[in-house]
C-alpha angles and dihedrals in degrees: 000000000000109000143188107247136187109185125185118216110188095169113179093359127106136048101234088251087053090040097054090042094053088040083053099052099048078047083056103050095040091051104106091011134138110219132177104211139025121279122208127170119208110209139188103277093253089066100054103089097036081048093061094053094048100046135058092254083200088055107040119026117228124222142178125219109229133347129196133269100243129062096232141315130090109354112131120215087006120127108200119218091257088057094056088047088063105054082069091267128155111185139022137198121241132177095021099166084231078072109037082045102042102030108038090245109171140188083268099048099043092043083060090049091055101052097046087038084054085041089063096045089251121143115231123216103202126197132215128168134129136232132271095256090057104047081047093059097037100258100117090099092050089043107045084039095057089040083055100037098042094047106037113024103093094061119103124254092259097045083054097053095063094062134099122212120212112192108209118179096213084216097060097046121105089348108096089245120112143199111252114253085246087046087056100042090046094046088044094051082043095054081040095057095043077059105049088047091056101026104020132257087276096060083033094068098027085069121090109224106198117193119216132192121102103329117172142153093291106058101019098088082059102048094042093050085070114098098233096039096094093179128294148256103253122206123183101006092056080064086076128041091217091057093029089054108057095044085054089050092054091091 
């Protein structure tokens, strides 16, 4: 079933004191609210299990970041998907552009990660986005279309429908720029429709489509008042509860 979600990404923020401090106090505040959508907080992978003891897991969803392309063996500095499930985590990002930019993660790696991440129960956000030269030369639709074709679409109809999406426009990421709120809501029917033609209109709209892109308390009322915007993947403000909270609220 199709939910409003608010998911913090801290990437390679926190030490884990800081981290479980940070992960306490959004417990804290949450505790006796009212909210309007789901929160999940995607951590370093050294958090994650001191997070889970710290937090209401029924409260607040736990993700990793990342998790490795092979189930287990001799990967060095690798942490598998089963790894991540039993530190008491829920969800876990794939496809982040960070990672397809910075660590060579292709149709083919990230394909792999899905599957082991759905093996171990685990819900994959995965991001799509392009870069600023091709939505400058009108290639956004071709580009988030292939990211999403190439590394899903061999999963069954009910695999898919266990996954989240995050859009997130590369240039807007980390840089203070934003999609417009029509931009976001375009880019999201579009990723909607690419759905509905493989998997069906059911499994379409059953599917949360998160935007992510410097998002903040200031803009996020508008992107998530669009009917395809189902909440966002936020970056730098989930590394503080006063800036995590209003966008959270904003539903």
């Amino acid at each position: 079933m199709r939910k409003n979600i608010v998911a913090g990404n801290w990437k390679m923020n926190k030490n884990l004191q800081e981290g479980v401090a940070l992960a306490k106090e959004l417990d804290d505040v949450l505790k006796g609210k009212s909210i309007n959508c789901d929160v999940v907080i995607c951590t370093p992978f050294i958090h994650l299990a001191s997070v889970a003891n710290t937090i209401d897991i029924n409260k607040i969803g736990l993700g990793a970041e990342n998790c490795a392309d092979q189930e287990s063996g001799a990967y060095t500095g690798e942490v598998s998907a089963s790894m991540v499930a039993s530190t008491g985590a829920k969800y876990v990002i794939l496809g982040h552009s960070e990672r397809r930019a910075y660590y060579h993660e292709n149709a083919e790696i990230l394909k792999q990660k899905v599957n082991l991440a759905l093996a171990s129960n685990l819900i994959p956000i995965f991001c799509v986005g392009e870069v600023l030269s091709e939505r400058e030369s009108d290639k956004h639709f071709e580009v988030v279309k292939e990211q999403v074709v190439k590394s899903l679409f061999e999963l069954s109809a009910e695999d898919f429908g266990k996954l989240v999406i995050a859009y997130e426009p590369v240039w807007a990421i980390g840089t203070g720029k934003t999609a417009s709120a029509d931009q976001a809501q375009e880019m999201h029917a579009f990723i909607r429709n690419v759905i509905a033609e493989k998997y069906g209109k059911e499994v379409a709209e059953d599917t949360s489509i998160l935007y992510g892109g410097s998002v903040n308390a200031g803009n996020a009322k508008e992107l998530f008042s669009n009917k395809d915007v189902d909440g966002g993947l936020i970056g730098g403000a989930s590394l503080s509860v006063e800036k995590f909270m209003p966008i959270v609220e904003a539903f």
